[in-house]
N, C-alpha and C positions, 0 to 999 in steps of 0.2 A: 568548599572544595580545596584541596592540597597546589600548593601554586606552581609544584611540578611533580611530574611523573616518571619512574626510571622501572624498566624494565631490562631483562638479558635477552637478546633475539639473536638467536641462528645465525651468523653469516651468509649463509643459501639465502637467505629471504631477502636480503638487501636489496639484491636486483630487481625482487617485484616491488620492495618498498620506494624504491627510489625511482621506479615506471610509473607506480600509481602516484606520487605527489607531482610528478612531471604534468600528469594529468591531469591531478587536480588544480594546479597552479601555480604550486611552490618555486620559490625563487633557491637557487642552491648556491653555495659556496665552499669551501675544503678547508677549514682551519687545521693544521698541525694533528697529527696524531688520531683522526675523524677520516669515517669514509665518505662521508658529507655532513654539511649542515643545510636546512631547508625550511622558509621560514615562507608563512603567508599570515596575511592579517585576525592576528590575535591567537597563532601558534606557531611555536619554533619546536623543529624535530631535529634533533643532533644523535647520530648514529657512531661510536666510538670503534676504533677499530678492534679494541678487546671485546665488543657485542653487546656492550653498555648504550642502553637508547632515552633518551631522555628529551621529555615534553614538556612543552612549559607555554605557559599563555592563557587568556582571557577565554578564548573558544575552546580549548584543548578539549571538553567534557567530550562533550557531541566527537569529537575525531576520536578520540580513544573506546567509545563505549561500541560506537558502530560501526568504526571501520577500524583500528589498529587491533585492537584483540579481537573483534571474531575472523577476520582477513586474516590476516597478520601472523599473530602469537598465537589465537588458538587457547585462549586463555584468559579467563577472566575476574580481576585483580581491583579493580580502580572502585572498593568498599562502596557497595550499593546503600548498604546502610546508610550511607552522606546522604544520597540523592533523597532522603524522606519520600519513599514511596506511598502513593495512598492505598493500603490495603484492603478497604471493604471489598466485601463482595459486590459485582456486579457485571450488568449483560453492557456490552459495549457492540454498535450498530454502527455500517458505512455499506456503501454502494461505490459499483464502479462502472464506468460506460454510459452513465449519462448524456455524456458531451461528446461520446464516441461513433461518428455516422455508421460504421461496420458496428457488426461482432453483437454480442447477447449485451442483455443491463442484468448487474449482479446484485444483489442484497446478501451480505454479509455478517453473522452473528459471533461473539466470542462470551464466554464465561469463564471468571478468572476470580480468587480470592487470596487474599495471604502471603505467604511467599512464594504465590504461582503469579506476582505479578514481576517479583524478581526476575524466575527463571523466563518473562516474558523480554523484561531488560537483558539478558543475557543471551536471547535468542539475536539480538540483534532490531526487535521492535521498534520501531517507530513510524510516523505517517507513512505511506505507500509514493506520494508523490516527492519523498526526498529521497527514494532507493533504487538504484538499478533492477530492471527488470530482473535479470539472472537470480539479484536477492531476492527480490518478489517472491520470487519461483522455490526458492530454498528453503526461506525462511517457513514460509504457509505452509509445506510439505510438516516440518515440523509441529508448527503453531496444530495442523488439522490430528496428529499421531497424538497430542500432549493435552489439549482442550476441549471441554466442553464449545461446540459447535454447530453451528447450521447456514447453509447457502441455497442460496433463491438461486436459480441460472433462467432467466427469459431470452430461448434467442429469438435471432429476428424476427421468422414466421410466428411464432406466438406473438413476441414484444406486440408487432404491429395490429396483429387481431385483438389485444387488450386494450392497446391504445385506439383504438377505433370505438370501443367500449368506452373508456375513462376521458376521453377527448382532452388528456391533462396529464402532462407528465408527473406534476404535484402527486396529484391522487394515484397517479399510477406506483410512483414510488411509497408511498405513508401505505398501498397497502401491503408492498415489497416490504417494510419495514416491521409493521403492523402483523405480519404472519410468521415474520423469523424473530423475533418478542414472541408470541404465541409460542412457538416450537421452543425456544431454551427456556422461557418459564415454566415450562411442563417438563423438561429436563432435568433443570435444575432448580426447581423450584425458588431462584431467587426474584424479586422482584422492582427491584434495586437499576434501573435502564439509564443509560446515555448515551447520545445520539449526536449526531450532525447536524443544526436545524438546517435545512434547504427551504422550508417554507414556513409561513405562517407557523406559528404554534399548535395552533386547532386542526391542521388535515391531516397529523399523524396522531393528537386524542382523539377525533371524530372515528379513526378508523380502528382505532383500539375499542374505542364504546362499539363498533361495530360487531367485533367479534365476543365482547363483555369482559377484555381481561382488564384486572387494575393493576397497577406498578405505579412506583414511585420515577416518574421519567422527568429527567433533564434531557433538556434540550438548549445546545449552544453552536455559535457559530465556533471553528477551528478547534471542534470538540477532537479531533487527530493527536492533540495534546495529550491526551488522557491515553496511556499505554493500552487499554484495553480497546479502546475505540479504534486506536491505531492498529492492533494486531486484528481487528475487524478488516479495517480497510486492505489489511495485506491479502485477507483471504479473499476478498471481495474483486480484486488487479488480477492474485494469481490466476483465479477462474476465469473473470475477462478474458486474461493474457489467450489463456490455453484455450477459452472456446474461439477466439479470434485465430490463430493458430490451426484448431481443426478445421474453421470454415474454408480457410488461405489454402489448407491439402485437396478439402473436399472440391473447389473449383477450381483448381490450379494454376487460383491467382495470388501474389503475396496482399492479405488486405490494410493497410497503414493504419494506423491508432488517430486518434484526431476526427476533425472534421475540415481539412486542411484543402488548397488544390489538389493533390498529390490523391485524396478521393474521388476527385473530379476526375481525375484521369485515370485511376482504375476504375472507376465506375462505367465510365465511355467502354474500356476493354472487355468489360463485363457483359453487357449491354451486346456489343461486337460477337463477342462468343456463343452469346444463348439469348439473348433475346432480352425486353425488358422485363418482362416475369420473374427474371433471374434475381430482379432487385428486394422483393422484401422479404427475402429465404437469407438475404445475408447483409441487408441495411435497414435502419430505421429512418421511415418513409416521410415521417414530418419533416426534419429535416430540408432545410433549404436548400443544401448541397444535391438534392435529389432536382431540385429544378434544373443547376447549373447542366446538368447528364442527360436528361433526356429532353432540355432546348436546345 
């Protein structure tokens, strides 16, 4: 990697750039002839008052790839070739709402080969739990117009009649996983899988021998690593995000992400308004937070 980066920005733009490092934590200072300098641990951003912007530091990779050029500049410059993308083909799997007491559980598919794993780094790609929602939202819009895709949406009134079925969130996901492999191996005929392990190795092959398909499947913890896993997991949040969102219109309660207090007390409200029936048309029922609401 080049040990600094210099690009020409806009002057309009300064004001968001220097709101958003505010925000993220940067320290500023004004040397001579600079509309600021703004530095936090393992990047220095100095913005010249000619619109000369120049980066430099140990982390700079990650701030320039995902947030100063597609925010930012609008442009993207920082020789992808360096970063040695892995281009085989392959289907890349993630879920979302697991740990979420509101809202549907997603399973997630993407297929990606070549220099479509570029234009995934270029979309902005990476894990889902290091982006703002808003990007979530943006990104996946994209990711779903440009890729091979497929999404599972269980919401809660199913969620909970399955799980009643599979007595196992395990098994309920391996077969969330197990059925969107099925869908993009038929799509795209590759075979080539990598996944998130959340359990055992055996209860996402048992559920694959279930339905007879074979593929080559890795399975690793923090597989979000892997850009296609990661643009998985995007599409996997945005659906969450927005079926959490419809349910919040549909009972015109806001529902909180998590499995937090702040559930406990919409839950009580909920409960308040309709009755307890109202609970597993818009929460998953195992859930312990479900005791704290209706003791």
């Amino acid at each position: 990697m080049k040990s600094s980066y210099v690009a020409n920005l806009d002057l309009k733009a300064a004001k968001q750039l220097s709101a958003d490092l505010k925000e993220k934590g940067f320290e500023f200072s004004h040397p001579p002839h600079t509309q600021f300098s703004a530095k936090t641990k393992g990047i220095s951003c100095t913005l010249y008052n000619s619109g000369k912007l120049v980066v430099q530091g140990k982390e700079m990779a990650e701030f320039i790839e995902f947030y100063l050029e597609p925010e930012i500049l609008q442009a993207f410059n920082l020789g992808y070739e360096e970063l040695a993308i892995d281009q085989t083909p392959r289907i890349g799997i993630d879920e979302s709402g697991k740990g979420d007491f509101f809202g549907a559980l997603c399973v997630a598919g993407v297929y990606a080969q070549g220099n479509e794993l570029a234009k995934l780094k270029a979309l902005g790609v990476q894990d889902s739990k290091k982006i703002s929602d808003a990007s979530i939202l943006k990104i996946g819009k994209k990711i779903k117009e440009e890729f091979a895709h497929h999404i599972i949406k269980i919401n809660p009134k199913k969620y909970n009649e399955i799980y009643s079925q599979f007595k196992n969130l395990n098994s309920l996901l391996a077969w969330g996983h197990a059925t969107t492999i099925e869908q993009l191996v038929q799509k795209t005929d590759c075979h080539n899988v990598i996944i998130d392990q959340f359990a055992n190795e055996r209860v996402v092959i048992t559920a694959l021998k279930r339905k007879k398909i074979e593929v080559k499947l890795t399975q690793r913890h923090r597989a979000e690593e892997d850009l296609i896993v990661a643009a998985a997991s995007i599409l996997a949040r945005q659906t969450f995000l927005e079926s959490l969102d419809a349910l919040s219109k549909e009972f015109g309660v806001h529902l909180p992400k998590g499995a937090s207090a702040t559930c406990i007390s919409i839950g009580k409200t909920l409960v308040g308004k309709y009755g307890k029936e109202v609970l597993p048309l818009v929460a998953k029922m195992h859930f312990k937070t479900l005791d704290a609401i209706i003791h």
